[in-house]
C-alpha positions as CSV (number, residue, x, y, z in Angstrom):
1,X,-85.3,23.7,13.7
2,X,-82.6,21.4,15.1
3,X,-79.4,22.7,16.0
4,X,-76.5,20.8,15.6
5,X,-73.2,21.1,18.7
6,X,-70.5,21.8,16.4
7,X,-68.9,24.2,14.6
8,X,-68.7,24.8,10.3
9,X,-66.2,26.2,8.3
10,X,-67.9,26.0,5.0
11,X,-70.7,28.3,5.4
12,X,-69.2,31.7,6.9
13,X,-70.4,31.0,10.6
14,X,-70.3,28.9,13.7
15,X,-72.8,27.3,16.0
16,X,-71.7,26.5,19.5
17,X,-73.5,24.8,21.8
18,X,-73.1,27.4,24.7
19,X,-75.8,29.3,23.6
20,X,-77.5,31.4,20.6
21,X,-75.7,34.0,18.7
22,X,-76.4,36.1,15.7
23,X,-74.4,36.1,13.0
24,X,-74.9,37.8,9.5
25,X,-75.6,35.7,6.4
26,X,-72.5,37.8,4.8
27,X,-70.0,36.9,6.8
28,X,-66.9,36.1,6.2
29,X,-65.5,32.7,6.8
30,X,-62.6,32.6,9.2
31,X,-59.9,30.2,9.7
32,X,-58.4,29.7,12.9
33,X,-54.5,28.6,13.4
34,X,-54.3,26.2,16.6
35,X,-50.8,26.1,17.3
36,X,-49.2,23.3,19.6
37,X,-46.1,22.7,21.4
38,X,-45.2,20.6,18.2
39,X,-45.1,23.8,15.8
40,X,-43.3,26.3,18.8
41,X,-40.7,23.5,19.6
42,X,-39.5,23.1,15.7
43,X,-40.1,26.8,15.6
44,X,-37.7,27.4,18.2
45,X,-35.5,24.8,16.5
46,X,-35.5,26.7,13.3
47,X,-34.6,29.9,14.4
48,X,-31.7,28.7,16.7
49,X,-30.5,26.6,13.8
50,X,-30.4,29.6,11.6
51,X,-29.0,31.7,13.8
52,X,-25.9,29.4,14.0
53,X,-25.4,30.3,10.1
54,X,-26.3,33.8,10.6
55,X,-24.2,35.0,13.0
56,X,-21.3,32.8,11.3
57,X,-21.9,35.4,9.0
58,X,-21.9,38.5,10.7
59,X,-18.7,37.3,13.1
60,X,-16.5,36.3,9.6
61,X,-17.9,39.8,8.0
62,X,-17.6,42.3,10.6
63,X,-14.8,40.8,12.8
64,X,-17.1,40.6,15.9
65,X,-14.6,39.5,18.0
66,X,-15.7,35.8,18.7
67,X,-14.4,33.4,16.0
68,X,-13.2,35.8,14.1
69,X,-10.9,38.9,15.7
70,X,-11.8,42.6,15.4
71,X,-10.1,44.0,12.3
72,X,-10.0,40.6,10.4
73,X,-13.6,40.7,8.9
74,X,-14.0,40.4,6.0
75,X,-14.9,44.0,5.3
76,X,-11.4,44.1,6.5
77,X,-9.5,42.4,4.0
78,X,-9.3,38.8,5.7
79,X,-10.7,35.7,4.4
80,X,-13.6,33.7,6.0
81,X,-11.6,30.5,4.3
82,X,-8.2,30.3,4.9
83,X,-7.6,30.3,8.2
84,X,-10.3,27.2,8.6
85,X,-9.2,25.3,5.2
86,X,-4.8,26.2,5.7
87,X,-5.5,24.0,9.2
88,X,-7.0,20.9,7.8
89,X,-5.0,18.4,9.1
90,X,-6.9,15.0,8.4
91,X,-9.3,12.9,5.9
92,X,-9.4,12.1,2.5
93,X,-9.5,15.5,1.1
94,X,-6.9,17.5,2.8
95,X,-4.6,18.6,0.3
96,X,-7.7,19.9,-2.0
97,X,-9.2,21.7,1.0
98,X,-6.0,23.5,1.2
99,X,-5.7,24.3,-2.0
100,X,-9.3,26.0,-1.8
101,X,-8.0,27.8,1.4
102,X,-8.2,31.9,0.6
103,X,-9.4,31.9,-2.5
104,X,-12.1,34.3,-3.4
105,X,-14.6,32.0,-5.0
106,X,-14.3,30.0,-2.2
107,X,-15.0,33.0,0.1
108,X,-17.8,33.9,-2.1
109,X,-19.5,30.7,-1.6
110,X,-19.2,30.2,1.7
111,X,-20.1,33.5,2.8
112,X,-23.4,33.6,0.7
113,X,-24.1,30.4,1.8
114,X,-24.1,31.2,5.4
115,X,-26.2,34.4,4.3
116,X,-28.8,32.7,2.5
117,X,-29.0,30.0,4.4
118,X,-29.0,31.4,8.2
119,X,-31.8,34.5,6.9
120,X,-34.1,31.7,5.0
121,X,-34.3,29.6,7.9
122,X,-34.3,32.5,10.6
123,X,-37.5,34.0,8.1
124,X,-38.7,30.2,7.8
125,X,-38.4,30.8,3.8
126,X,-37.7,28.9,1.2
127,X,-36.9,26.0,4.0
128,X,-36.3,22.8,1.9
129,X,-33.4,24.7,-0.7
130,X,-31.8,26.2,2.8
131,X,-31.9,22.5,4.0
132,X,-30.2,21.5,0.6
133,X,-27.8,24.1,1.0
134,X,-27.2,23.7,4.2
135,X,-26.7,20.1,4.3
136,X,-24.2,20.4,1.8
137,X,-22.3,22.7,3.3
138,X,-22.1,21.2,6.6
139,X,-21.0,17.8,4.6
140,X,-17.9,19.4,3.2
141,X,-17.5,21.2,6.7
142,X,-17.9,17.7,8.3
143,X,-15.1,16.3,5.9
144,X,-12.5,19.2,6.6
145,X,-12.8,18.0,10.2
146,X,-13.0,14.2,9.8
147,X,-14.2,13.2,12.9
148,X,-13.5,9.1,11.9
149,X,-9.6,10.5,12.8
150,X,-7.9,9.3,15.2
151,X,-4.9,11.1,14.5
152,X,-3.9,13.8,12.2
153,X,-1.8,13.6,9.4
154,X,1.2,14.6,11.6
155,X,0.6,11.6,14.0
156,X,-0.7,13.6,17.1
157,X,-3.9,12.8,18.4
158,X,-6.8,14.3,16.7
159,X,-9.2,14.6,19.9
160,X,-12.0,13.8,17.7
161,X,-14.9,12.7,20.3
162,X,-17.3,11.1,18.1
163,X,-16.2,9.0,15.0
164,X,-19.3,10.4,13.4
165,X,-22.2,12.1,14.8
166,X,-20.1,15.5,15.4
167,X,-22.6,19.3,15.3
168,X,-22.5,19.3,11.3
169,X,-24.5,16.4,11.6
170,X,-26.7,17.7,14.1
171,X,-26.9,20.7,11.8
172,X,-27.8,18.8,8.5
173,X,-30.5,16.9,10.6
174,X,-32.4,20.2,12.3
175,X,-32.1,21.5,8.9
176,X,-33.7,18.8,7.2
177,X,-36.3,18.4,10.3
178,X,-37.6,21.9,10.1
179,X,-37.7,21.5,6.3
180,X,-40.0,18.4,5.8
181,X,-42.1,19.4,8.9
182,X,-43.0,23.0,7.4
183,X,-41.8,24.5,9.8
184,X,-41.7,28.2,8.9
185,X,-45.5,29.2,10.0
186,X,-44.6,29.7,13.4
187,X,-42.0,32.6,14.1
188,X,-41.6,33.0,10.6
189,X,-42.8,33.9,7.1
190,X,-43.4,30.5,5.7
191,X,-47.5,30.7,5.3
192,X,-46.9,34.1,3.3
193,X,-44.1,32.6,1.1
194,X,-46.7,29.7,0.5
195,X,-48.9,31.8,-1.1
196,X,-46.4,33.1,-3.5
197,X,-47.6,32.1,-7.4
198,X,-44.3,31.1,-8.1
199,X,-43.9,29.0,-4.7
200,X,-47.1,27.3,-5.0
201,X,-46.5,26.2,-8.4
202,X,-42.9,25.4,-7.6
203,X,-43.2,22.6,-3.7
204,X,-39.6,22.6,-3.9
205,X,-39.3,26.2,-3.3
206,X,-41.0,25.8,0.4
């Protein structure tokens, strides 16, 4: 009988050509994952990206002492909004983002946004609605800053250093990278949420 060097996947073993081995007629067929330095680079992408939304999150909840002071955490009584939205001082939509400034549907929002989004992407869950999300909120952050600015609306210089491609940007695109790649197997959850009924029948949940 000839025996052919390579390997099958079909029929529940493998023939190498380094020499005979026995194998049982009853056994199981396994899959192996090959990973490259492809999937652990957008791996390692994916988790830093989402840990730029998650601890957003923790720091405006808890008051952790970075962007946001001890004692002004949300569990506090301060609002992850106002301080941000009050100091728009530039672009088109100015007046309405300080109209939004403080208010609790607004803090709502953007605090469950940061949570969902940061522990999707950190799990590698449920990547292309995160990258919606995400994207999204990163646009409106994008327009509170207005980068195009030159000066604010008082006339002093706005120290904007790129009329465009500022770190929301760079944000949206990981997001959106990590998302279209499938980039939640490595690191992450993202082979296990694929095998969800309700994710397999639904792409757009991936």
């Amino acid at each position: 009988m000839a025996v052919h060097e390579h390997s099958h996947r079909t029929a529940g073993f493998h023939l190498f050509s380094r020499g005979p081995r026995t194998h049982s007629a009853a056994a199981a067929p396994t899959t192996v994952v090959t990973r490259t330095a492809r999937d652990y680079a957008l791996a390692s992408l994916r988790l830093l990206t989402g840990f730029v939304f998650l601890w957003a999150f923790l720091d405006k909840t808890f008051g952790l002492g970075y962007a946001t002071a001890s004692g002004r955490g949300w569990v506090d009584g301060g609002s992850p909004t106002k301080g941000f939205l009050s100091s728009v001082a530039a672009g088109p939509m100015e007046s309405a983002f300080h109209s939004w400034a403080g208010a609790g549907w607004a803090d709502w929002l953007f605090m469950l946004g940061l949570l969902g989004i940061g522990a999707a992407v950190v799990a590698g869950v449920a990547l292309r609605p995160a990258a919606l999300a995400g994207t999204a909120m990163t646009a409106l952050m994008w327009l509170a800053e207005w980068p195009p600015a030159r000066h604010l609306s008082d006339g002093s210089p706005s120290m904007s250093t790129n009329p465009f491609a500022d770190y929301h940007v760079i944000y949206a695109v990981a997001l959106i990278a990590v998302a279209a790649a499938g980039a939640g197997a490595t690191w992450g959850l993202g082979r296990l949420w694929a095998r969800l009924p309700v994710v397999r029948d639904h792409a757009w949940l991936r």
